[in-house]
N, C-alpha and C positions, 0 to 999 in steps of 0.2 A: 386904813387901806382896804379891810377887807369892806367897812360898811360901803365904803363907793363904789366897789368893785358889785356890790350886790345888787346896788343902787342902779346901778348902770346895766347890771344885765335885767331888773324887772322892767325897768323904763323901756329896753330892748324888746322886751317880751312885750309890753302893752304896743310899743310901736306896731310890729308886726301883725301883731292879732287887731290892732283896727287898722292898718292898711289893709288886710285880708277880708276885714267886715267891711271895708268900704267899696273893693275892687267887686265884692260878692252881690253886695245892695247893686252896685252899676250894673252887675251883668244880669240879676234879676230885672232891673228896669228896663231894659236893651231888648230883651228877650218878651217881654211885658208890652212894651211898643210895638213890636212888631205883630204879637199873637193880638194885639183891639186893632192893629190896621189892616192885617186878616178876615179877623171878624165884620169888622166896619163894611171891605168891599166884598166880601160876601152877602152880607145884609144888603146893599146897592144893588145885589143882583137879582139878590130873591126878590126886593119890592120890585123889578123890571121884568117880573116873571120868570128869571131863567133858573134852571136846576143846577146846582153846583154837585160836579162831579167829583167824588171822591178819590184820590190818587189810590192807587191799588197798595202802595205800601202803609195805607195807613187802614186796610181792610183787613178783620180778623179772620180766620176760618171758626165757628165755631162746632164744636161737635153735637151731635141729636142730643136731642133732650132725653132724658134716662127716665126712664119711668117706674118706679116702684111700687109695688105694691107695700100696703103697709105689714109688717112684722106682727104677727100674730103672737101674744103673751101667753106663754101656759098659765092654765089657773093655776094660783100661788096653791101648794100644799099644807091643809090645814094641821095645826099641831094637834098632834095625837097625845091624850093622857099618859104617861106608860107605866106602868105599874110602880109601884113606890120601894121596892126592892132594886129595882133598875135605879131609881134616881139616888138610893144613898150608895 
């Protein structure tokens, strides 16, 4: 009783998890067609000489470029001897 009952819920579990990888791949593909027949009459245009204008929601602002100067390294401070009473 209980092996079929377990049986029945992993066979459940793979059902779902490959309708889910299958509904995923489809909408990848959907999404896939559409962005190469995008691409496609954009290129139509450009070889017809026109400039394809960018929709403004897909325009970043970007902010100035930052200019650093580089970090200047203090010279490292060499070790000092220090007397042999200090050290034991």
């Amino acid at each position: 009783m209980i092996a079929a009952m377990l049986t029945f819920a992993i066979v459940l579990l793979f059902t779902f998890i490959g309708a889910a990888a299958v509904l995923t791949i489809a909408d990848c593909a959907v999404k896939a067609r559409h962005a190469y027949a995008q691409l496609m009459r954009e290129a139509a245009l450009m070889e017809a000489g026109f400039a394809v204008q960018v929709p403004t929601q897909e325009l970043r602002m970007r902010r100035a470029p930052v200019r650093l100067t580089p970090d200047r390294r203090a010279v490292p401070m060499r070790l000092r001897q220090l007397p042999a009473c200090a050290v034991a």
